[in-house]
C-alpha positions, 0 to 999 in steps of 0.5 A: 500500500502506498502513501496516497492510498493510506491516507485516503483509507485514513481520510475516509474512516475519519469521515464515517466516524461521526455517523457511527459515533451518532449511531450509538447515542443512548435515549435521553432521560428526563428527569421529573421533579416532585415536591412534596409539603410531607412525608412521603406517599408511596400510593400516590407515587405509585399512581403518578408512575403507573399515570406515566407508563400508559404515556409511554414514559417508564422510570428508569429508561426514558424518565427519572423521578427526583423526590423532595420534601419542604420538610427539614426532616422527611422521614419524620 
């Protein structure tokens, strides 16, 4: 192989690497905020999460859940 064919082997992969590299992106993940005034619910985070998944967004894979409390101490 002489010089001009490698580097026009070269140029070539350097030009297909950005599709290939494209290709491989993972799904982007949202992420939903939920504040809460107590303690927390487990039934209604259920429910909020159950909601969700018959919209097509399933925890863990295309969303995630952040919990907040305006309670110092949540577990109170």
């Amino acid at each position: 192989m002489n010089r001009r064919e490698f580097i026009t082997l070269l140029g070539g992969a350097a030009a297909a690497w950005p599709l290939a590299a494209r290709a491989q992106q993972a799904e982007k993940k949202y992420t939903v905020g939920i504040l809460s005034a107590g303690s927390k619910n487990p039934a209604l985070r259920t429910t909020f999460s159950d909601a969700l998944r018959e919209l097509g967004w399933v925890e863990g894979k295309n969303v995630v859940f952040g919990h907040r409390s305006s309670r110092p101490n949540p577990s109170s």
